[in-house]
Structure formats: C-alpha cells, structure tokens
SERO-4910 file (N, C-alpha, C, O; in steps of 0.05 Angstrom, whole numbers):
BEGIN
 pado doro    nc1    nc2    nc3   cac1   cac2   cac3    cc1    cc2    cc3    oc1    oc2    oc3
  Unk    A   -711   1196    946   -702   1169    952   -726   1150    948   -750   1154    954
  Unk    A   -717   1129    937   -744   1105    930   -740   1087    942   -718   1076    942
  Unk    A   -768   1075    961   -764   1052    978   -778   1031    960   -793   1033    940
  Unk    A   -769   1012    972   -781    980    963   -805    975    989   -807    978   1014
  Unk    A   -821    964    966   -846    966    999   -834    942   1005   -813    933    995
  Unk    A   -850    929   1025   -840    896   1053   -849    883   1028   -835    863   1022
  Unk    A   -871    888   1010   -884    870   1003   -884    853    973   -896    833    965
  Unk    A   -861    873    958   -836    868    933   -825    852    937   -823    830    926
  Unk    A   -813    866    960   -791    845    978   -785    809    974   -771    792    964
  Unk    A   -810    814    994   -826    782    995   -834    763    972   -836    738    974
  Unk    A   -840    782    943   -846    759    923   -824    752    907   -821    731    895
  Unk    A   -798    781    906   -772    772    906   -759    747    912   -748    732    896
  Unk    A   -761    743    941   -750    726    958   -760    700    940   -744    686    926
  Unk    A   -801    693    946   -799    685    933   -793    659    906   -792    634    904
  Unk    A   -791    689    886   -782    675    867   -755    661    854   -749    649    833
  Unk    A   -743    669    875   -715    655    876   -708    632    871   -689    625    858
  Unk    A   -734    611    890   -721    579    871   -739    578    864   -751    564    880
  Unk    A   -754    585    849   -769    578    822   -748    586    797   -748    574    776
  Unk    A   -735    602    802   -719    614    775   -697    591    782   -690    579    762
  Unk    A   -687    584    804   -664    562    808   -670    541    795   -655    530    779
  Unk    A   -702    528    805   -707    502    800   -706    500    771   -695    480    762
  Unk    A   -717    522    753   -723    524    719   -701    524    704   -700    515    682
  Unk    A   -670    542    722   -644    538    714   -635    509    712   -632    497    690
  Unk    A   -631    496    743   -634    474    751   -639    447    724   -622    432    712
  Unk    A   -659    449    721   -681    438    697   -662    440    682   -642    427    678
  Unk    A   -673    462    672   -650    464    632   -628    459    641   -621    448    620
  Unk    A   -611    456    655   -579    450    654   -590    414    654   -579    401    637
  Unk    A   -603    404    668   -592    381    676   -615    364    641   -614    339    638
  Unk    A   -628    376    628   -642    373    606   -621    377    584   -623    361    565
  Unk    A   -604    392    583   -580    394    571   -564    373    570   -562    360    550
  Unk    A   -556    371    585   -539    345    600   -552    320    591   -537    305    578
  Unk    A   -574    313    593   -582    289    591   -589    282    564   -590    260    553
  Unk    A   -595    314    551   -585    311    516   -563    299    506   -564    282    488
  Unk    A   -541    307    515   -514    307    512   -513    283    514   -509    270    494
  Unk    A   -516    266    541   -510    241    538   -526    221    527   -517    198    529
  Unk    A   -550    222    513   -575    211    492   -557    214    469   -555    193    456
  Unk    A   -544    230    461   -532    241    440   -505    216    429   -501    201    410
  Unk    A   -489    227    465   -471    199    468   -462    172    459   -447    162    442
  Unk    A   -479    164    481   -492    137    490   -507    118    473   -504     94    472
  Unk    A   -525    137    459   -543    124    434   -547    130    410   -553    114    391
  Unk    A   -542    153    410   -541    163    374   -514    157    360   -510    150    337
  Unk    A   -496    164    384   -464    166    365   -450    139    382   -425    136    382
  Unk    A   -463    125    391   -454    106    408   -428     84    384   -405     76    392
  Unk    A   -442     77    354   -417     61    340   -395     81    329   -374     71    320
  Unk    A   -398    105    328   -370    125    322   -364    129    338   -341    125    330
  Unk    A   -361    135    359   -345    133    384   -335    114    398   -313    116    410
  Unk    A   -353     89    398   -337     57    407   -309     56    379   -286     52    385
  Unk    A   -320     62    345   -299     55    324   -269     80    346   -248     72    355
  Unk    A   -273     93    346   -256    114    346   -234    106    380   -210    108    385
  Unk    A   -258     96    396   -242     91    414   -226     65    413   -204     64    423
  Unk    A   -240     36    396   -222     16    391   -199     24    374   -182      6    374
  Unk    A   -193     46    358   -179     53    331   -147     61    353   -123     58    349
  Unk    A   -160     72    372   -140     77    395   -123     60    405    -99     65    410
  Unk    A   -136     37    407   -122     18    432   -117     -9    408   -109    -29    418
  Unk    A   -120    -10    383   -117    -32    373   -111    -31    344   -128    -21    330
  Unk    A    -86    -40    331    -79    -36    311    -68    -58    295    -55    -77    303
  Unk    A    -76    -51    271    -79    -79    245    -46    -72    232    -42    -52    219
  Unk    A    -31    -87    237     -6   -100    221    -17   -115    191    -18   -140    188
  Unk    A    -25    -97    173    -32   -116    141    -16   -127    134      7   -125    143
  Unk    A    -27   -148    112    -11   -162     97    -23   -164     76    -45   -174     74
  Unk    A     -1   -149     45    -11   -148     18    -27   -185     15    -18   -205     25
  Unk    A    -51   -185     -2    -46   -196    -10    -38   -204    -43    -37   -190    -63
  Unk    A    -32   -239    -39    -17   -246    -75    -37   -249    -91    -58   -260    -87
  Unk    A    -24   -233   -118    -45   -229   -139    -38   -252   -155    -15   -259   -160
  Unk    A    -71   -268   -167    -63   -286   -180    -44   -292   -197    -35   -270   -204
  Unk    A    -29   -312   -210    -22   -320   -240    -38   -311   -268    -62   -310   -273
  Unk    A    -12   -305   -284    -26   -299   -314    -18   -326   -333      4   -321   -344
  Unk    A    -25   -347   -339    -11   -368   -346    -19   -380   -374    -43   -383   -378
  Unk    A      0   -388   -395    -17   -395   -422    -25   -411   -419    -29   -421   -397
  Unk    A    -30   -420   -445    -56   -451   -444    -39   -475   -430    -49   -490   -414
  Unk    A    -17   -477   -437      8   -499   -421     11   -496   -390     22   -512   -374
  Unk    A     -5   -467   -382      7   -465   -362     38   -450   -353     46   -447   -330
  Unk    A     49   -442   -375     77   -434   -367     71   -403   -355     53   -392   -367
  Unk    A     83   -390   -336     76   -373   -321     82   -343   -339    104   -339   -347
  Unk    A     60   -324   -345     74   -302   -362     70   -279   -347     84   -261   -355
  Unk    A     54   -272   -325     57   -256   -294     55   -275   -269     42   -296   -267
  Unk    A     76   -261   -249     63   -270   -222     76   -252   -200     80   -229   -205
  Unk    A     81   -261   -181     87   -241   -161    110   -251   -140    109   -274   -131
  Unk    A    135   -227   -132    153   -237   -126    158   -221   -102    141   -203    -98
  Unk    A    179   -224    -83    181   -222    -59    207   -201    -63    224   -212    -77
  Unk    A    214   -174    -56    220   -149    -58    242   -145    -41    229   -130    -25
  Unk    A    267   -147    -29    280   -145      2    287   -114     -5    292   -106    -27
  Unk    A    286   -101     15    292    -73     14    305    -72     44    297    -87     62
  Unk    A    328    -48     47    342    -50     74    332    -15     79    333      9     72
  Unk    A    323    -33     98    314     -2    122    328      3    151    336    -14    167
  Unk    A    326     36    152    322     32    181    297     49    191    284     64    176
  Unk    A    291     47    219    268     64    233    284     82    257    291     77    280
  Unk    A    288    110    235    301    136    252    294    134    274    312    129    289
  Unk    A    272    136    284    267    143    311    280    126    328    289    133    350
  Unk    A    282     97    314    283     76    339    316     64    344    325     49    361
  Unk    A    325     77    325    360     76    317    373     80    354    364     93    373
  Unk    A    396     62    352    415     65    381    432     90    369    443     86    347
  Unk    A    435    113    381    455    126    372    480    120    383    501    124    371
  Unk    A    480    112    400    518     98    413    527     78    385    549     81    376
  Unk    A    513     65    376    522     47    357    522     56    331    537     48    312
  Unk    A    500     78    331    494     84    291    526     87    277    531     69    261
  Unk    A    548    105    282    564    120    271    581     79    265    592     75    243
  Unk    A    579     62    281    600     40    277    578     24    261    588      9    244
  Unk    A    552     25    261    539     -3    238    529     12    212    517      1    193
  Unk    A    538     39    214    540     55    188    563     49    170    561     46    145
  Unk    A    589     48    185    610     44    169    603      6    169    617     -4    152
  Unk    A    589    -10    182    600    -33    171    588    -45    145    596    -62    129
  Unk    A    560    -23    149    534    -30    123    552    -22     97    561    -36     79
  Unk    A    555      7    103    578     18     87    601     -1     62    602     -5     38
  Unk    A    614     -7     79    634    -25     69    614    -59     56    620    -72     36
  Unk    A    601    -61     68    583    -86     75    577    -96     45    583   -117     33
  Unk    A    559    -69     36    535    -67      9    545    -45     -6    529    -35    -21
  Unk    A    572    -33     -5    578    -17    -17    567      7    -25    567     15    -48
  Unk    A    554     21     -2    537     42     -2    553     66     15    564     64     37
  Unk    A    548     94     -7    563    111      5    553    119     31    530    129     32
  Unk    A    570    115     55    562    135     86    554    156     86    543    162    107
  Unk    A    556    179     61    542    197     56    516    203     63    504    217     78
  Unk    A    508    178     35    486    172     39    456    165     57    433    173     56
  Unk    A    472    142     73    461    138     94    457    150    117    443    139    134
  Unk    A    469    175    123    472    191    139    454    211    134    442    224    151
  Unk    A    452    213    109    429    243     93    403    226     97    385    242     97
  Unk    A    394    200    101    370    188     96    367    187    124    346    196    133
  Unk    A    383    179    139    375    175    168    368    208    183    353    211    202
  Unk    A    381    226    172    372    249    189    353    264    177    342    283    187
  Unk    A    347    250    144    321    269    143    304    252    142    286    263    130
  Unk    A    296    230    148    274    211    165    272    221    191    248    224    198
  Unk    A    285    227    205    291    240    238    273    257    234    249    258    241
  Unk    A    291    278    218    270    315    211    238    313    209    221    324    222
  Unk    A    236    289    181    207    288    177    187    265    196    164    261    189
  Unk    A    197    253    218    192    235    236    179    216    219    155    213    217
  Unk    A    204    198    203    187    181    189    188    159    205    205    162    222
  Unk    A    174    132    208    172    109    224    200     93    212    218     81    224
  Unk    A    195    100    182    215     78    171    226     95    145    215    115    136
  Unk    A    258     80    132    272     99    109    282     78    104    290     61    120
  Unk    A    283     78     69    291     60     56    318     70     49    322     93     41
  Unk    A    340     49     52    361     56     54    383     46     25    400     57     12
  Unk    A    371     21     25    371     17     -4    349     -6    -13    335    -19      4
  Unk    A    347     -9    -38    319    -25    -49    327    -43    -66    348    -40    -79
  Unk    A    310    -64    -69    305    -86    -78    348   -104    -81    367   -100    -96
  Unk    A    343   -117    -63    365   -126    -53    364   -154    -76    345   -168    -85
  Unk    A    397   -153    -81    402   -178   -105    409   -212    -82    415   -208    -58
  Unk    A    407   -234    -91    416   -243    -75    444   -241    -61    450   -231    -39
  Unk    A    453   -247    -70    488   -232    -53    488   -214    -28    501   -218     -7
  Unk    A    466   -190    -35    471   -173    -19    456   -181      6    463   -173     28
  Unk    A    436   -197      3    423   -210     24    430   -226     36    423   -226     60
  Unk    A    446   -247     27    469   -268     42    484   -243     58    484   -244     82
  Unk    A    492   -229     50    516   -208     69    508   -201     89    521   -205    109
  Unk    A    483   -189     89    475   -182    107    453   -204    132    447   -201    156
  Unk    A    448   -221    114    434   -241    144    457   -251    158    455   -258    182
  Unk    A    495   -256    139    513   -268    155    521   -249    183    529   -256    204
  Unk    A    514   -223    173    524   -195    200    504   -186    209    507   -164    219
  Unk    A    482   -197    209    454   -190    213    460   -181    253    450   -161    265
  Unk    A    473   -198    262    474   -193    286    490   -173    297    487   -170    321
  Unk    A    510   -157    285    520   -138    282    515   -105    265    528    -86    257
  Unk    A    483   -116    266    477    -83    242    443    -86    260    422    -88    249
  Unk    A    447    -86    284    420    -88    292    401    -56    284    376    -58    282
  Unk    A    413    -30    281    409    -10    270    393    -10    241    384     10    231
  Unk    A    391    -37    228    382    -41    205    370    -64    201    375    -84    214
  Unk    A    352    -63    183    325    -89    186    326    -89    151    335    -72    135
  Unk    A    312   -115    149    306   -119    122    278   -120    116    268   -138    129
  Unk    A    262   -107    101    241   -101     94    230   -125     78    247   -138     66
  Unk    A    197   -136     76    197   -150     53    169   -131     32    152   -117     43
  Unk    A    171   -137      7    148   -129     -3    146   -142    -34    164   -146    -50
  Unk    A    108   -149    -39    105   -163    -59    106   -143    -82     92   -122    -82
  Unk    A    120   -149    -99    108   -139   -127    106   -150   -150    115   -173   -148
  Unk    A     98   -145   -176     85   -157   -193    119   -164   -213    139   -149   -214
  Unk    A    114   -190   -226    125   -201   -239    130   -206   -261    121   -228   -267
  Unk    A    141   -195   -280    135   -206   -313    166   -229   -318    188   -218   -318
  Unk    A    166   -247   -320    188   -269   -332    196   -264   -359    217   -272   -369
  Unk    A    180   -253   -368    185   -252   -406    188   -221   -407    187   -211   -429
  Unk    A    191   -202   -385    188   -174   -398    175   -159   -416    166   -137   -410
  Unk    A    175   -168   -441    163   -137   -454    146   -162   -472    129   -157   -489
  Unk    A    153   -186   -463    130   -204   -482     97   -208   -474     86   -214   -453
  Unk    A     83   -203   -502     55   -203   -501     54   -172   -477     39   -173   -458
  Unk    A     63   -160   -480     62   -130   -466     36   -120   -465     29   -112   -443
  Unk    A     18   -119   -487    -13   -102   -497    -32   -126   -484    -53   -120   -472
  Unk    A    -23   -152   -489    -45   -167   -475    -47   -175   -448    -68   -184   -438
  Unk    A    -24   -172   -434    -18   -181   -398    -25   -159   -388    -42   -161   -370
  Unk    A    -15   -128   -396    -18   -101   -388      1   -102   -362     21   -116   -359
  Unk    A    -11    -85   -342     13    -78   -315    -14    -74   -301    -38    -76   -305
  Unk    A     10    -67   -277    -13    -58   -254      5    -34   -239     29    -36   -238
  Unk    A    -11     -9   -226      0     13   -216    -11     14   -189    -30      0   -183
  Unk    A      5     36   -165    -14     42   -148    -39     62   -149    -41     81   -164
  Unk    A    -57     55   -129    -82     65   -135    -77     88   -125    -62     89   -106
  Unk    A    -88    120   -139    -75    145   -129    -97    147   -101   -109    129    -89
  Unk    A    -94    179    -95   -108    185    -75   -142    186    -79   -159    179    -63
  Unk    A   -147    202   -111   -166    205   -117   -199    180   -117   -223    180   -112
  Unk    A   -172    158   -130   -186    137   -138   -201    108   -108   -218     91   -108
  Unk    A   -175    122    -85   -173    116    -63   -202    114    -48   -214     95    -37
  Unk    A   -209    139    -50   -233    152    -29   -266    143    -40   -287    148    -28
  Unk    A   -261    125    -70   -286    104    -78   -278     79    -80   -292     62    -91
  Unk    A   -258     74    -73   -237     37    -89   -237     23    -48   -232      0    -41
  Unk    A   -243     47    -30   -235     39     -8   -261     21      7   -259      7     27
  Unk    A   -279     25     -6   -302     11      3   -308    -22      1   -322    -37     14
  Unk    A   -284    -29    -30   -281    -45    -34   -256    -64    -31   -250    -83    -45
  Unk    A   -245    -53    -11   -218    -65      8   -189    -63      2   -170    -74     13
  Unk    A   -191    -40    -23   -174    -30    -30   -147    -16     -3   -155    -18     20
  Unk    A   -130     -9     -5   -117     12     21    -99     27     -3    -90     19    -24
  Unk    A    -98     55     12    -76     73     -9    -52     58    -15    -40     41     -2
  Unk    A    -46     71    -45    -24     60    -58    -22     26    -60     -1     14    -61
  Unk    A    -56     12    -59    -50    -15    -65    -45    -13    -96    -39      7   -110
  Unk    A    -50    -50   -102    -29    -43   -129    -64    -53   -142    -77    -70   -130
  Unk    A    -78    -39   -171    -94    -39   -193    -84    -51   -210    -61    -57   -205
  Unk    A    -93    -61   -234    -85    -74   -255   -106    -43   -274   -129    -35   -274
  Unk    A    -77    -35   -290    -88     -9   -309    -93    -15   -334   -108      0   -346
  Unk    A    -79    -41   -352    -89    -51   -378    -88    -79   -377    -84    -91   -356
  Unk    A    -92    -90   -402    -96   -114   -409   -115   -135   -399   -138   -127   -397
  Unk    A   -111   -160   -392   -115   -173   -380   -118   -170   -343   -137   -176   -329
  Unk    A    -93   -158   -338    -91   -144   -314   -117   -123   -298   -128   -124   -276
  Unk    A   -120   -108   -318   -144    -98   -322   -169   -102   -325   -186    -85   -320
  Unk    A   -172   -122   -333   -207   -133   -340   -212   -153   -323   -234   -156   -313
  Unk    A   -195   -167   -320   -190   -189   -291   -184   -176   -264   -175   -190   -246
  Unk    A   -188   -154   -259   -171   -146   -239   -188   -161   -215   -175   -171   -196
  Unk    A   -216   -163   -215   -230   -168   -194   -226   -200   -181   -228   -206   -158
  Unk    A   -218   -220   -207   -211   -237   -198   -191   -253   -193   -190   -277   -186
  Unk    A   -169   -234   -200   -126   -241   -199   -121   -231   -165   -107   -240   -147
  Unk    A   -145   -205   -166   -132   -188   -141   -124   -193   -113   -108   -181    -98
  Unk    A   -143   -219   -107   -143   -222    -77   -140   -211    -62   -127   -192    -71
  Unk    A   -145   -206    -30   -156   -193    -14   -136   -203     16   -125   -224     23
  Unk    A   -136   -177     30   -111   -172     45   -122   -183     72   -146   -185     79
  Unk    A    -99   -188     86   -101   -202    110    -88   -185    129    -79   -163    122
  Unk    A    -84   -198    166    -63   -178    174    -72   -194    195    -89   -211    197
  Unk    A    -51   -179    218    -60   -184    248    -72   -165    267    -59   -144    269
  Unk    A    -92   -167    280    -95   -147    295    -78   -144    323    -71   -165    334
  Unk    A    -75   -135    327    -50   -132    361    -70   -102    373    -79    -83    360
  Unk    A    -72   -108    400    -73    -85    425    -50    -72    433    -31    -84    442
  Unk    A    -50    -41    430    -28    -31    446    -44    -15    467    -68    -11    465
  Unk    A    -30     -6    486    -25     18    507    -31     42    498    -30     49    474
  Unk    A    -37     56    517    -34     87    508     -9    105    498     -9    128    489
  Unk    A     17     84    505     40     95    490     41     85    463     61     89    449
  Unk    A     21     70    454     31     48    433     41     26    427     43     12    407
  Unk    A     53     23    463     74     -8    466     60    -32    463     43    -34    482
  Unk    A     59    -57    443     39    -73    442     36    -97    467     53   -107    482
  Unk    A     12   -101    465      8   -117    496     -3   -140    488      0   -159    504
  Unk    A    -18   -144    463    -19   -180    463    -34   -178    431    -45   -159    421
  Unk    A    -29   -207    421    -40   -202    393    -66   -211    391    -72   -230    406
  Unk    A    -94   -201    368   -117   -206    376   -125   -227    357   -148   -238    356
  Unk    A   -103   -233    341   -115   -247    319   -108   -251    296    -98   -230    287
  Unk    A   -107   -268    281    -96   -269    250    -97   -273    229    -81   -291    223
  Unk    A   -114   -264    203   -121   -265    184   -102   -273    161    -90   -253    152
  Unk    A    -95   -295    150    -76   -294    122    -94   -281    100   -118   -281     97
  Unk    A    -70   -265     81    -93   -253     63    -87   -281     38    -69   -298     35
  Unk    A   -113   -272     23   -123   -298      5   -118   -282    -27   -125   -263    -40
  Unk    A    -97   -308    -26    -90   -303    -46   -109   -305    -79   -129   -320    -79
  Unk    A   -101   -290   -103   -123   -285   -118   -121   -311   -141   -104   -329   -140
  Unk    A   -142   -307   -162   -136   -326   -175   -121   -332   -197   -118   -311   -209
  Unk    A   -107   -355   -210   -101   -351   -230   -119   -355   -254   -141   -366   -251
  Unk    A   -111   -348   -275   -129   -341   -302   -108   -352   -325    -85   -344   -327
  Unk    A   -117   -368   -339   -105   -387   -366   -118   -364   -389   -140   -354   -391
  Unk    A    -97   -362   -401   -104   -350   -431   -104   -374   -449    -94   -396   -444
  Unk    A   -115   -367   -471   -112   -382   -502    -87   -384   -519    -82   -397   -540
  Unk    A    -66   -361   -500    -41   -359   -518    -24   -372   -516    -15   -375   -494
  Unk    A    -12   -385   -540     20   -406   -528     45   -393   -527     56   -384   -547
  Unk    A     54   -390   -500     76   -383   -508     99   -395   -532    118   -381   -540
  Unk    A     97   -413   -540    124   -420   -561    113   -401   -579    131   -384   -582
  Unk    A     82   -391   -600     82   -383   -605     81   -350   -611     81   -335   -631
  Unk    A     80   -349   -573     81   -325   -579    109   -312   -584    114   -290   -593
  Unk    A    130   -337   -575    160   -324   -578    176   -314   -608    193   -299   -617
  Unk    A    146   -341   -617    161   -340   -647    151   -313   -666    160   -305   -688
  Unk    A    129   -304   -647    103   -274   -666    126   -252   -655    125   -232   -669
  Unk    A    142   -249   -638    151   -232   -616    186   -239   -636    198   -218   -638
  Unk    A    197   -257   -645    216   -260   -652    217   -246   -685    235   -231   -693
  Unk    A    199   -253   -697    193   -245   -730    190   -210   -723    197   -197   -742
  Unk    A    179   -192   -697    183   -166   -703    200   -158   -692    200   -133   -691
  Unk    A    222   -171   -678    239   -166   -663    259   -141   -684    265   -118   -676
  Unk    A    266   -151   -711    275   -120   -729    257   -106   -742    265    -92   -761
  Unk    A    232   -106   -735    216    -86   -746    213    -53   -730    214    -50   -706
  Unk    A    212    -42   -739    208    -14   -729    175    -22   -711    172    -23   -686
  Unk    A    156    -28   -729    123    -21   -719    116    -52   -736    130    -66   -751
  Unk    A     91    -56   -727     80    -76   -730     62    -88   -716     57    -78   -694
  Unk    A     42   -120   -728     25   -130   -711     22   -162   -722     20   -166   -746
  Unk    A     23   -177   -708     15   -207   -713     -4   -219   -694      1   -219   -670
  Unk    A    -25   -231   -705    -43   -241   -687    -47   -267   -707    -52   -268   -731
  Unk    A    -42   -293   -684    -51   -322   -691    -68   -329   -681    -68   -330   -656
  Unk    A    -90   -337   -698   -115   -357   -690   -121   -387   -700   -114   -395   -722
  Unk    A   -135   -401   -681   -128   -424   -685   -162   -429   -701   -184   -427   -690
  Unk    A   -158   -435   -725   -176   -432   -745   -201   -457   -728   -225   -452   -729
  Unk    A   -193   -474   -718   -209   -496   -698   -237   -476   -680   -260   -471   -688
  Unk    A   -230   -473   -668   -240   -447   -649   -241   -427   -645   -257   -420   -628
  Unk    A   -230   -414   -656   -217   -379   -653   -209   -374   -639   -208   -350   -634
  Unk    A   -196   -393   -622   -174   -377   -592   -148   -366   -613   -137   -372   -634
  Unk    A   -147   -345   -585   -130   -327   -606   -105   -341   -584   -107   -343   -560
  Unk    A    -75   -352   -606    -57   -361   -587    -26   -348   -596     -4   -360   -594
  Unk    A    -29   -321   -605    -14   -305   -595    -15   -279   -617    -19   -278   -641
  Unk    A     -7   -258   -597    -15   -229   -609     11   -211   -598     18   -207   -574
  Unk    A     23   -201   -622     47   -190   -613     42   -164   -628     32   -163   -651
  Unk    A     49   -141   -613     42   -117   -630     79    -94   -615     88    -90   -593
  Unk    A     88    -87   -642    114    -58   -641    100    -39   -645     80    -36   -660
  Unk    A    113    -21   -627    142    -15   -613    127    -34   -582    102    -39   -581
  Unk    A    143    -41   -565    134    -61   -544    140    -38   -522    141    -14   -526
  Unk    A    145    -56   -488    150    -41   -470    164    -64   -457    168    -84   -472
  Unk    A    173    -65   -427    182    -88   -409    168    -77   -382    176    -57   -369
  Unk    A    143    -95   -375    127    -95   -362    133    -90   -333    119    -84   -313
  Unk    A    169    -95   -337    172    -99   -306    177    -73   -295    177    -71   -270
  Unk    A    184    -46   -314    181    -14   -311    163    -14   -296    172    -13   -274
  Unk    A    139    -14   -295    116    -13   -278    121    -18   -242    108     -5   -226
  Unk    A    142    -37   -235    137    -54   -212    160    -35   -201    164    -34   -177
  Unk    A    175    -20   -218    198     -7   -202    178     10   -181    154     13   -186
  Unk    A    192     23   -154    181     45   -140    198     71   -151    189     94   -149
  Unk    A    224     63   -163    231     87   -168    231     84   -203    242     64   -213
  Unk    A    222     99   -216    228    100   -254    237    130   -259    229    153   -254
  Unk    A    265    116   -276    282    135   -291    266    156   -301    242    151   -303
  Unk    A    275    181   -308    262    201   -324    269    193   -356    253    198   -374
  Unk    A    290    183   -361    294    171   -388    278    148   -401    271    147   -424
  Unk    A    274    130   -381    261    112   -386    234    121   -386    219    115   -405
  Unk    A    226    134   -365    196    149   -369    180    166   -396    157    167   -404
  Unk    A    200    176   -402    197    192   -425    195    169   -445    173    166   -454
  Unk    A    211    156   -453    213    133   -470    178    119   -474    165    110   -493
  Unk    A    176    121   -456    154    109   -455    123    120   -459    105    109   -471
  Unk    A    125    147   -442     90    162   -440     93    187   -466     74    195   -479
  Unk    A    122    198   -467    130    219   -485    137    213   -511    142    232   -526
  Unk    A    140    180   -525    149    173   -548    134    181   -571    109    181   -570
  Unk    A    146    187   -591    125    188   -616    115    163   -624     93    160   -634
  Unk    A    132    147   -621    117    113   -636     98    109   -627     87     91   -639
  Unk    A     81    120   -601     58    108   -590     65     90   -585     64     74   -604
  Unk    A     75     81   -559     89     54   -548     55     35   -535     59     11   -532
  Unk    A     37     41   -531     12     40   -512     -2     27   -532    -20     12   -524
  Unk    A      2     30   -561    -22     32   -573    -21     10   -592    -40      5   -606
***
C-alpha cells in the first residue's frame, strides 16, 4: 500500500487556485476576444445584417430613357405592364372558390387554370402568381369596375421597354434583356438588381449607361413577424436619359418600305452635308417588341436565334 506523505498533500491543496485562477484567465481572455472580435472588428457586418432584419426596401424600377430621331418622334420608350395576380399565401379561403368563378367568367379565364396556379404557388410558397399578363385595356376597366368584389386578386404594375415602330430600324435601336445570374454577381456593384433589364445591342447597348437610370424605392421597418410598422423614407428612382439620333424617321420608313419585298438586303442614307447617317435599314428584320415579352413562343424563338437568314446580322 502507498501513502501520500502530509506534505504532497499540502502543495496539492495548494495548487488548486493557481490552476483555477490560470483557467479563470483564459476563459475570461477568450471571451473578451470574442467580444473585440464583435464589437469592433465585425461591428459593420453585423449592424448590415441586423438592420437587413428589421427593415426592408419596396424598389422601384427605374424609366429608361427615350430613343428619339432628329424630329424627336419617339422610336423606343417605356410602358406600363398590368398583370393580374394573386398572393397564395395571403388568399381568404372562405371566398377563393366564389372570386374564382367571378374572375373566371370576368376575363374569360379557364377555373382550371387558376386553381392549378394558385395551388402550386401554395406548394412552392410563392409570395405572388401571375395569373394572367399584360392586361389589354378592356380587361382592366372589368376588373377595377369589380375590383371590390375580387379582393382575392390584385393588379400588378411593371415597366417594360417599348418599340412603336416594331421591327423598324431593328440593328440600330437593338433591345434590352434581363441581366442573368452570372452577369449579376459584377453588374451588382453598379446598382444593377437580378433580372434588371440591360440594353444587349444597338444603340440600347452602347448607351446603356446613360438611357438606364437608376432605381428608387421606399424603405419601411417591419417586426420580427415581418408586419410593417412605419415607413422610413422615399426615394423616386431617376429616370434615364433620352438620346436623339441623326435618323429621320420619314426616311427611315421610306429605306424600310423599298425592302419591305426583298428577301435580304441593306440601305443606308447619308446626308452628304455632314455625314449623319439618317437612316439605315438592313433584311431579314425582327420586331423589337419580342424582347419585352416575359413569356416568348418556341416558334417565334426559333424564328429568330435558329434562322438561316441570319436575322442579327
């Protein structure tokens, strides 16, 4: 058997809070890391993260300039979109089955339909489902007169791009697309937001920086449920600029009329004075306003990116 002398014992004892106090130490040296760390190093990503919480921006696109000839007559601009939604989640179900059949009958939309959109918005918890798009006038008179009877349904607004002449001067106005994801994650620095709208050729394109204008919105505070509690503020977005070309429209109707039975072709007029070029018409054409759809045909798509004539070029 092995004893412990008295005198082990005793430096045992002790060393007891010395090993406490040194524990002691590093824990509370830890700690005071942690909150240095906090407090001061990560102190603006953590304030961003916690305002991102409690306060949220309602945008607003903004209008992209005018494309306008030397007269001034308008050959892009930007138009106001009505689309009829609803927001699954937030739908009365005592009422859906009766302002289904009245939309139904209303806008001439099959109940089918609306029934397959509303429950797979539900499934995929979408906020909002487009129920049908870009509303003609008619259908918008119908519905602001029963507006108070389809409270289950809202009318959406949204800008998109304009062509008046369609497929005229097509190579020189160009279009504009949404910005993908890729292009998103370097375009965002410069106040871009996913799926804004780019200008991909023409004019549209080389101007983009100064047609584009720059988005506005409101900020509002919500709750920790989300319920909003007061608004913080309000930015209009500024609208972009417009840009005068050299081209006339009379003549460009008339460069655009002379290939109208040609298969392929090109006319370009210059005004021997100056060299403004005041109009350039090149076949096979396109109608600019394909671009602005959200939804495009596969017929029409093909027509267009899959043609042999080289429609682009």
């Amino acid at each position: 058997m092995i004893k412990t002398s008295p005198n082990k014992k005793l430096i045992s004892l002790k060393r007891q809070p010395l090993v406490l106090l040194i524990f002691s130490s590093i824990s509370f040296l830890l700690i005071l890391c942690r909150l240095i760390f906090l407090q001061l190093l990560n102190y603006e990503s953590f304030k961003k993260m916690s305002d991102e919480n409690r306060i949220r921006l309602i945008a607003s696109q903004p209008i992209r300039g005018r494309i306008l000839d030397k007269n001034g007559y308008v050959l892009a601009d930007s138009r106001v979109k009505y689309s009829l939604i609803i927001k699954p989640q937030s739908v009365n179900k005592s009422n859906w089955e009766k302002h289904k059949s009245i939309i139904s009958n209303l806008l001439n939309i099959d109940s089918n339909v609306i029934q397959k959109k509303y429950s797979d918005g539900l499934k995929n918890q979408k906020l909002s489902v487009i129920i049908l798009d870009d509303l003609n006038v008619d259908q918008l008179i119908k519905f602001k007169e029963n507006e108070g009877n389809l409270i289950s349904f809202e009318i959406a607004t949204k800008l998109i791009r304009n062509y008046p002449y369609k497929s005229l001067a097509a190579h020189v106005i160009g279009y504009t697309q949404p910005i993908t994801e890729l292009e998103y994650k370097f375009l965002s620095k410069n106040g871009y937001k996913l799926n804004d709208l780019i200008g991909r050729t023409g004019i549209e394109y080389v101007y983009e920086d100064f047609i584009r204008g720059e988005w506005g919105g409101e900020m509002v505070e919500v709750n920790s449920l989300g319920k909003f509690q007061r608004s913080l503020g309000l930015r209009p977005p500024v609208q972009g600029n417009d840009i005068e070309l050299t081209i006339d429209l009379n003549l460009q109707l008339v460069a655009e009329e002379v290939l109208k039975d040609k298969k392929a072709g090109a006319i370009i007029v210059m005004d021997p004075r100056d060299g403004a070029i005041r109009a350039m018409s090149s076949k096979p054409t396109f109608d600019l306003n394909f671009f602005s759809k959200d939804f495009k045909p596969e017929k029409e798509y093909n027509n267009l990116f899959n043609s042999t004539e080289k429609t682009f070029i």
